[in-house]
C-alpha positions in Angstrom: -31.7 -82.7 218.7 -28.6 -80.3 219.2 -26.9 -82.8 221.1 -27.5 -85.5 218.7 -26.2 -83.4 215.9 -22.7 -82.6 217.8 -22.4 -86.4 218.5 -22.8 -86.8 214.7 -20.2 -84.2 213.3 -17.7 -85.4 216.6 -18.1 -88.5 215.0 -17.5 -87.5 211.5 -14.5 -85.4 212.3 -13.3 -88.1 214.6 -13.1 -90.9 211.5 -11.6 -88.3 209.1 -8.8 -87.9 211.7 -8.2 -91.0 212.8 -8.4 -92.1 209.2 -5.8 -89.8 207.9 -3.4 -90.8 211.1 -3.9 -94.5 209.8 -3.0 -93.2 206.4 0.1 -91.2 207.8 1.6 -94.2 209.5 1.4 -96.7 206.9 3.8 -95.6 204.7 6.4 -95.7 206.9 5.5 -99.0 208.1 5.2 -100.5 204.6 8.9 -99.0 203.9 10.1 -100.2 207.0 8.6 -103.8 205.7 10.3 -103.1 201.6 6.6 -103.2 200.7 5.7 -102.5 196.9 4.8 -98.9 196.6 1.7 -100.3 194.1 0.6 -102.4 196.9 0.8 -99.5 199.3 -1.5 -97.4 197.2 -4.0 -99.7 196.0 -4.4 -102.0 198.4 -3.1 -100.5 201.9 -3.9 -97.3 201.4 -7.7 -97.9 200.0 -8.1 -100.5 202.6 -7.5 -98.0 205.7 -9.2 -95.5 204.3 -12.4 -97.8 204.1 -12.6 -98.6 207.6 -15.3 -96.3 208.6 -17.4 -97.1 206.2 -16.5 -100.9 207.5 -17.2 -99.6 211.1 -20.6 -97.9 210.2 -22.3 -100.4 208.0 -21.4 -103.6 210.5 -22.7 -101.8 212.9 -26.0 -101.0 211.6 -25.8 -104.2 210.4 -25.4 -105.8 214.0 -27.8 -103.5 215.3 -30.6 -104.9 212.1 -30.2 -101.3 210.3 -30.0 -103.1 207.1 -30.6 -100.4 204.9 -28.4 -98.0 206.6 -25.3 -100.9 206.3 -26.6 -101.5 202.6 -26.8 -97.8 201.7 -23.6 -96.7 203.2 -21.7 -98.9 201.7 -23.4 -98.2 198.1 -23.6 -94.5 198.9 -19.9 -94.3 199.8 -18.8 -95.9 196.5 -21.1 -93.5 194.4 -19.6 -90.6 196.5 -16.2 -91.6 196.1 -17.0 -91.9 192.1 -19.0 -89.2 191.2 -18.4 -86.3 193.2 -15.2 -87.1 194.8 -13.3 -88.1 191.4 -15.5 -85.2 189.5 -14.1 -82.8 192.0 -9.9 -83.8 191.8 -10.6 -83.5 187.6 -12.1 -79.9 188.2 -9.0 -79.2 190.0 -6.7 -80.9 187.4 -7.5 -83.2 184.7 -6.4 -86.7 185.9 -4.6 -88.4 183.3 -5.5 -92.2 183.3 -2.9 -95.4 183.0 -3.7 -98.7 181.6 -3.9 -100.6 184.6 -6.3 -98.5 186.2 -8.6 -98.6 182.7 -8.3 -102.3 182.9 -8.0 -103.5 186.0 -9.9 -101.4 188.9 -12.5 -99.9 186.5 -13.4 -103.3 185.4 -13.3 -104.7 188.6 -14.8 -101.9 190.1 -18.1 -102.2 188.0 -17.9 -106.1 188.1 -18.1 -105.9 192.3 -21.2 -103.3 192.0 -22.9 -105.9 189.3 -22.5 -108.7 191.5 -23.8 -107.2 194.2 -26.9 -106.3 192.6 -27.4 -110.1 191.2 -26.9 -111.3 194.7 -29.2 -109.1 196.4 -32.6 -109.5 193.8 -33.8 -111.7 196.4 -34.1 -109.0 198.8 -31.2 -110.3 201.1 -27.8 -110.5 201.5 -26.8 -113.9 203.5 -23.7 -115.0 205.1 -23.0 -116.9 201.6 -23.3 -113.8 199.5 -20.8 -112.2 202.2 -18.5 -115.1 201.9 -18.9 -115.1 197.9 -18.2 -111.6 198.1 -15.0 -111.6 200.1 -13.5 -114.6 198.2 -13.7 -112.5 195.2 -11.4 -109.7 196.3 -8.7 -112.2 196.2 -8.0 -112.8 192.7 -8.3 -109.1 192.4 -5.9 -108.7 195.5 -3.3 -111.4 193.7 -3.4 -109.4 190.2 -2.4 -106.4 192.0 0.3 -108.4 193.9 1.3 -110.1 190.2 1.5 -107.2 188.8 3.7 -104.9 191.8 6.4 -108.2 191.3 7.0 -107.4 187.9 7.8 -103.5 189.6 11.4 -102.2 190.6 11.1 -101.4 194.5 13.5 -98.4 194.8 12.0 -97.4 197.8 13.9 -97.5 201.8 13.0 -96.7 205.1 15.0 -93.2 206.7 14.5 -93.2 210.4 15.3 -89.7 210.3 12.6 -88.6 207.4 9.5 -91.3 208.4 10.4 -91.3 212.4 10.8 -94.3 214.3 8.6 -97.4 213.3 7.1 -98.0 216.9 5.6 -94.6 216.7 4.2 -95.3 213.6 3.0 -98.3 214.8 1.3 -96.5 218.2 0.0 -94.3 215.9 -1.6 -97.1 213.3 -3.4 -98.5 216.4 -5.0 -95.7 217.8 -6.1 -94.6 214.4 -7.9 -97.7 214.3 -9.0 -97.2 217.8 -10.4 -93.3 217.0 -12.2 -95.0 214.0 -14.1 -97.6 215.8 -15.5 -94.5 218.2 -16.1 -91.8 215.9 -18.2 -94.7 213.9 -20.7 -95.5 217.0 -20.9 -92.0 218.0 -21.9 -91.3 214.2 -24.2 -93.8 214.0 -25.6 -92.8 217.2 -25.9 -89.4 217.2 -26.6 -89.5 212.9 -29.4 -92.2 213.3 -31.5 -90.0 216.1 -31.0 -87.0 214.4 -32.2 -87.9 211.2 -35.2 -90.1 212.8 -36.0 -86.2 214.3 -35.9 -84.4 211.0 -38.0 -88.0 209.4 -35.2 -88.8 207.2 -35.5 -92.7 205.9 -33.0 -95.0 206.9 -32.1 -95.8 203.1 -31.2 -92.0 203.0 -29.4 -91.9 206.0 -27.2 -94.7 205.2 -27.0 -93.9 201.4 -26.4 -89.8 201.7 -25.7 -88.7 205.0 -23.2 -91.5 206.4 -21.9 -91.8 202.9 -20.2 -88.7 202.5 -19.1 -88.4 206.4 -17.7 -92.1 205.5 -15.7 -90.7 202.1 -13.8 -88.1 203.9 -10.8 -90.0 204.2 -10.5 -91.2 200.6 -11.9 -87.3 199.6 -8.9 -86.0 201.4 -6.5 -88.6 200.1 -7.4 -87.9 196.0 -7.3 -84.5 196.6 -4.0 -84.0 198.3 -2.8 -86.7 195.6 -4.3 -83.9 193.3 -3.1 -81.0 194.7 0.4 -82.7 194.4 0.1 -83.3 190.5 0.0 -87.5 190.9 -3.7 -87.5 189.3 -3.4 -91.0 188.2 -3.0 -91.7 192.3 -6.3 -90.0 193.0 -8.3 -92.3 190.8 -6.6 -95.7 192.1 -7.1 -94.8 195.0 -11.0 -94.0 194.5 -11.3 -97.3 191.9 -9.2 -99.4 194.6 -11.0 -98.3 197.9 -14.4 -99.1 196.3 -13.6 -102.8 194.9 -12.3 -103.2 198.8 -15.5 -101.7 199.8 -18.0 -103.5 198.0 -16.2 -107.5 198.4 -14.5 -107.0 201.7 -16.8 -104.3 203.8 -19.7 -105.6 202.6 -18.9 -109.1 203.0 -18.0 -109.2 206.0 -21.2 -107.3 207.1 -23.1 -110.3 205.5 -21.2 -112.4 207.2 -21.6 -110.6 210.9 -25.7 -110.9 210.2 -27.7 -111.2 207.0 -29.0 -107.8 205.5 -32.7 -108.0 204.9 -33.6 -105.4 202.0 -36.4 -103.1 203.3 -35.9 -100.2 200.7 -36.6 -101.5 197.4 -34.9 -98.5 195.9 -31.7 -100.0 196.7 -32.2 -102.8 193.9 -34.1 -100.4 191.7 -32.3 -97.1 191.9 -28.9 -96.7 194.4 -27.1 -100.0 193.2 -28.2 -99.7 189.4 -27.1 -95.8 189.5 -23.7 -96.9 191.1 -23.3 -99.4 187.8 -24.0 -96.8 185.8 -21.6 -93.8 186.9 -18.5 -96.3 186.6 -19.6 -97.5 183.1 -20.2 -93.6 182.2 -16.4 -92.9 183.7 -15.1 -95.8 182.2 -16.4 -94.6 178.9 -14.7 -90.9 179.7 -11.1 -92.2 180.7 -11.2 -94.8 177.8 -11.6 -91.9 175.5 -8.3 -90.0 175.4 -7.0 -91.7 178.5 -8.0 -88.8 180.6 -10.7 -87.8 182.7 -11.5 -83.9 182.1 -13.0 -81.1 183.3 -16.5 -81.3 181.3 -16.8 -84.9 181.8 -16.4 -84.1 185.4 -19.0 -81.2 185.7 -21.2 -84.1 184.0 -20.1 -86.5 186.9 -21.3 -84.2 189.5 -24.4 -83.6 188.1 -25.2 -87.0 188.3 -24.4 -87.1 191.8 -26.7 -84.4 192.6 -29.2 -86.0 191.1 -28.8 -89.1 193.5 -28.9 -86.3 196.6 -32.2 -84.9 195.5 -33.8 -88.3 194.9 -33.0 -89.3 198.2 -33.0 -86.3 200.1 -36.0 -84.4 199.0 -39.8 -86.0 200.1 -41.8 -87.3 197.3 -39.9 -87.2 194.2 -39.8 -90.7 192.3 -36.7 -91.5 191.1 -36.1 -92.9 187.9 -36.3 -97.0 188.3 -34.3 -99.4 186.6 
């Protein structure tokens, strides 16, 4: 069991680091290129930091861990809403813009909703993963609509962002780092909770969730810690519309996802709905997300711990 746990936290630690080297390089890369900043952000910046929950969930779901694929994916996103956004606003009240009330809120809770309608059948088939995926591109050309309209100001210094095949060397064995730390933390995760009779539903939904959220943790909270608040919730809105359509898409598309757990449809999924329409009511109030709003966040994401963590309490069904 002691060997199974180190293979999970090498794992862990391994995606959060490769993560954040992929992060590191792309901004370089993307100034290099005279990408929009906006685009960066929202879309290259929440895209990377997704990949391990990408590498986790289609491997479970190659390997016929539906649940686990399923519940990472759906435990990520609430993890990245509730307690990761609940803890940057503790730190410092984010203040919220327009096009992040409109646009990724909205689309964020649209992705979760479809999600749910598609899987009341109990599966997820290669045409829910392809109806899934298509859908991220209207959201992908509104964001691209939107950084034309923006005054790039931005230009690549050798001497401040280093030289762009370094960057690029590093980009690829971030990817490389993820791809490993996310077998040896499924390995290592999925035998060590099987030993302390943890479901797979948990597993997926809890334990690979937050070792998955790392990346986009450390991300808002840097952004945080920096005073660009309003980057700390794009980043968490962005990351899970990419998460929901893209990740989970193309795990559909890899192999269907049979639905074992029924909680997933009558709990997990419905909760997920719920948290972003709760936030979306807080930052649509006052345009800011604050303090006691957040302490009310990370309650609710305690709640979803102890449902799934502790043996034999019912959760409340929707």
């Amino acid at each position: 069991m002691l060997f199974q746990l180190l293979l999970l936290l090498s794992g862990i630690a391994m995606l959060w680091l490769s993560s954040d080297v992929v992060v590191r390089a792309i901004g370089p890369i993307a100034r290099r290129l005279r990408v929009k900043e906006i685009v960066v952000t929202i879309l290259g910046v929440s895209a990377l930091s997704s990949m391990p929950e990408l590498s986790v969930s289609l491997l479970s779901a190659l390997r016929g861990n539906a649940d686990v694929s399923v519940g990472n994916v759906v435990g990520s996103n609430f993890v990245t809403l509730t307690f990761v956004t609940a803890l940057c606003a503790l730190i410092s009240p984010l203040d919220i813009g327009h096009g992040i009330r409109d646009r990724e809120s909205s689309w964020m809770i649209l992705s979760t909703v479809i999600i749910l309608l598609l899987a009341q059948d109990g599966e997820l088939s290669r045409l829910d993963g392809a109806v899934l995926v298509l859908l991220y591109v209207p959201y992908l050309w509104s964001v691209i609509a939107e950084s034309r309209k923006e005054k790039h100001d931005e230009h690549y210094d050798e001497k401040a962002d280093g030289k762009i095949w370094v960057k690029v060397l590093m980009l690829v064995g971030g990817i490389v780092g993820i791809i490993i730390g996310a077998k040896l933390a499924v390995d290592g995760g999925s035998e060590f909770g099987r030993a302390l009779g943890i479901p797979e539903l948990a597993l997926g939904a809890v334990l690979f969730a937050f070792g998955t959220s790392l990346p986009e943790l450390a991300i808002a909270v840097a952004a945080t810690l920096k005073k660009k608040t309003e980057v700390s919730l794009a980043e968490v809105y962005a990351s899970n519309i990419f998460t929901a359509l893209v990740v989970l898409g193309c795990c559909c598309l890899a192999a269907p996802l049979h639905i074992a757990d029924q909680r997933l449809l009558t709990f997990d999924i419905p909760m997920l709905v719920a948290a972003g329409v709760m936030i979306q009511i807080f930052i649509t109030t006052g345009m800011r997300f604050n303090r006691w709003e957040a302490a009310i966040t990370m309650v609710l994401y305690g709640y979803f711990v102890y449902v799934h963590l502790v043996p034999g309490v019912k959760p409340w069904a929707f």
